[in-house]
C-alpha positions as CSV (number, residue, x, y, z in Angstrom):
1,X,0.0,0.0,0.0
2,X,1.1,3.7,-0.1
3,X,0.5,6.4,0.7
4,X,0.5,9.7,-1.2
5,X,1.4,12.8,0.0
6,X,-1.8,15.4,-0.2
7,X,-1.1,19.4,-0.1
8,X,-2.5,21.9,2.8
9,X,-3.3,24.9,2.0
10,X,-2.0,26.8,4.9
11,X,-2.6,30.8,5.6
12,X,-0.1,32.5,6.5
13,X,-0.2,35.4,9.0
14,X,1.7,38.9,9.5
15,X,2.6,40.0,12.7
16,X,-0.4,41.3,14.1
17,X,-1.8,38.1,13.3
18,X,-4.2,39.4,10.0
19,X,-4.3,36.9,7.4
20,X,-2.0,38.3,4.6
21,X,-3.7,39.4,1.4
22,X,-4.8,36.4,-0.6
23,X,-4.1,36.2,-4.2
24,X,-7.6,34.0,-4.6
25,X,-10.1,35.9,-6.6
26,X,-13.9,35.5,-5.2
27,X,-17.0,37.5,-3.7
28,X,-17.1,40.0,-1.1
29,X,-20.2,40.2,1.4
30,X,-21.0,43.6,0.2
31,X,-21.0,42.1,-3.7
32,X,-23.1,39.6,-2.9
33,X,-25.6,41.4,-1.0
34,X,-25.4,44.2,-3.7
35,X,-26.2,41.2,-6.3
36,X,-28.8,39.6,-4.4
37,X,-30.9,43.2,-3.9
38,X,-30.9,43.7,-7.7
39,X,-32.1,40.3,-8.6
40,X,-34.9,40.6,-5.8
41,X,-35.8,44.0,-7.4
42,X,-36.2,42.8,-10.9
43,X,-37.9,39.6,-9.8
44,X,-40.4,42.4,-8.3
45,X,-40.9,44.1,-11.6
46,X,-41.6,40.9,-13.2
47,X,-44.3,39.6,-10.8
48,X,-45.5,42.9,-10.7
49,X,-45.7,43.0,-14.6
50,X,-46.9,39.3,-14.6
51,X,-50.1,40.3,-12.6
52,X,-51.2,42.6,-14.3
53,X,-51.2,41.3,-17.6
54,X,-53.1,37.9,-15.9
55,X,-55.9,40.8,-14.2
56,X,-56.0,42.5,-17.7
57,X,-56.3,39.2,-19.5
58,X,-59.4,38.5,-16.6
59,X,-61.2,41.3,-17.7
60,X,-60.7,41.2,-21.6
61,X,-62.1,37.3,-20.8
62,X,-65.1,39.4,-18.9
63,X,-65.7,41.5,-21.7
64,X,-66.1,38.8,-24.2
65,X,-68.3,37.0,-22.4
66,X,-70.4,40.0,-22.2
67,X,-70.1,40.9,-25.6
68,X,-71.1,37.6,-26.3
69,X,-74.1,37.4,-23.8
70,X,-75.7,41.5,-25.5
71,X,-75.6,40.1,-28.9
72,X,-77.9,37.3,-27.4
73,X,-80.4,39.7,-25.4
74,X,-80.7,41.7,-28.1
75,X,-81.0,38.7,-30.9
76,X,-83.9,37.6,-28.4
77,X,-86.2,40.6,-28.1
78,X,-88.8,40.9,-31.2
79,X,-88.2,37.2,-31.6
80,X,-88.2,35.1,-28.5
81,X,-89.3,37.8,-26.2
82,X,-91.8,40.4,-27.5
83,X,-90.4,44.1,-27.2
84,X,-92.1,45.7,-24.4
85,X,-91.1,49.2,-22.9
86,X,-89.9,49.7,-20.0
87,X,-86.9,47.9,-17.9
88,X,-85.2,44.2,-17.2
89,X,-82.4,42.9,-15.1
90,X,-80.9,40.2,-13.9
91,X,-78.2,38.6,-13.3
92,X,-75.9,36.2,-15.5
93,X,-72.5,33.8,-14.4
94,X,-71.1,34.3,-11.1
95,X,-70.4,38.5,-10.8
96,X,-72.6,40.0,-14.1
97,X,-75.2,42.0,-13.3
98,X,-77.3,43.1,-16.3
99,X,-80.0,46.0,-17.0
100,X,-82.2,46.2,-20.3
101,X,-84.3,49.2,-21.4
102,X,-86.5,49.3,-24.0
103,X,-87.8,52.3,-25.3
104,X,-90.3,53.3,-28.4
105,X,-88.2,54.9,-30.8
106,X,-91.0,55.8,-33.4
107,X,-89.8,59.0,-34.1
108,X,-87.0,57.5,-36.0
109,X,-89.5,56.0,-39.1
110,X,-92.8,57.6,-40.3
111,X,-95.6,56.3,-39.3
112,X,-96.8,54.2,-42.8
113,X,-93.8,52.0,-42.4
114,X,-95.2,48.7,-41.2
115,X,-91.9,48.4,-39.1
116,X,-91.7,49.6,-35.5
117,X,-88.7,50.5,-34.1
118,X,-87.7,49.6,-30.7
119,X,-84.2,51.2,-29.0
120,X,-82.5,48.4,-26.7
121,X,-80.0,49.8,-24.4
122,X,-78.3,47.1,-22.3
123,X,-75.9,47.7,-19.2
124,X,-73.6,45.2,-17.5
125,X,-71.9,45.8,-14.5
126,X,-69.5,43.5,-12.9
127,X,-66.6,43.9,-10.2
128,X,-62.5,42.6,-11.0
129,X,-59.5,43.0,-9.6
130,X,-61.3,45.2,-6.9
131,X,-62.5,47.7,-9.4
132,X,-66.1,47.7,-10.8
133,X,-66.4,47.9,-14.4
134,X,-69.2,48.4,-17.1
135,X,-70.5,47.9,-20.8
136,X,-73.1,49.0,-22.2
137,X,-74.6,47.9,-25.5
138,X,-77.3,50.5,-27.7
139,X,-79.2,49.6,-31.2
140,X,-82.4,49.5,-32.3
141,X,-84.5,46.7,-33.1
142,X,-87.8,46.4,-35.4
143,X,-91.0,44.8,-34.9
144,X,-94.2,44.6,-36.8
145,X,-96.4,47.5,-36.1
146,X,-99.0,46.6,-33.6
147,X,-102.0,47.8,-36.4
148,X,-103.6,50.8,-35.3
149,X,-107.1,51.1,-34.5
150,X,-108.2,52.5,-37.7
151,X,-106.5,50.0,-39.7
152,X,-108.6,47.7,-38.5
């Protein structure tokens, strides 16, 4: 068997007993921490950034769906649901809250057309992110004319 020799690496010291100055290349304490607080700020910056674009995303996604949910309403008034003034709400999914007014809007046409005209205005209000927010949705729909009594 034998035995190999294997090297120390031994300090050496001055007189006052400091270590002398070392010719090893490496990291301070002040580096380091100077390294560490600029990666934890841009870390920040790109949760921060992150966030917002997943609450913007949220409410594009809300905005669709209540795009999607007024062309709908309005495709259903003068066919499913006859137009009748006055007001409607309700609710729809989990946080929309919706308001439908319809209004005569007979001024628009003359009065031989055998069309009526019907304005829809729809408002939905909903809360994300902490802050409410709204659409609203305007157009006019036409009916047949209810025939007057002297048409009759």
């Amino acid at each position: 068997m034998t035995i190999r020799e294997i090297p120390l690496a031994v300090a050496t010291c001055n007189e006052q007993g400091d270590r002398a100055p070392s010719t090893e290349s490496g990291f301070a304490l002040l580096e380091a921490l100077v390294a560490l607080a600029a990666s934890a700020f841009v870390l920040t910056l790109y949760f921060q950034i992150l966030g917002r674009t997943a609450l913007a995303r949220q409410i594009l996604d809300d905005r669709l769906t209540v795009a999607a949910f007024a062309q709908s309403k309005f495709d259903s008034v003068g066919t499913v649901v006859l137009p009748i003034q006055g007001m409607t709400e309700g609710r729809f999914g989990d946080i929309f809250r919706w308001k439908l007014d319809i209004s005569d809007d007979t001024g628009a046409v003359d009065s031989i057309t055998p069309l009526h005209p019907w304005r829809l205005t729809l408002r939905v209000n909903w809360e994300r992110g902490g802050a409410p927010q709204q659409s609203e949705f305007a157009g006019v729909r036409l009916s047949k004319r209810e025939p007057l009594p002297n048409e009759q």
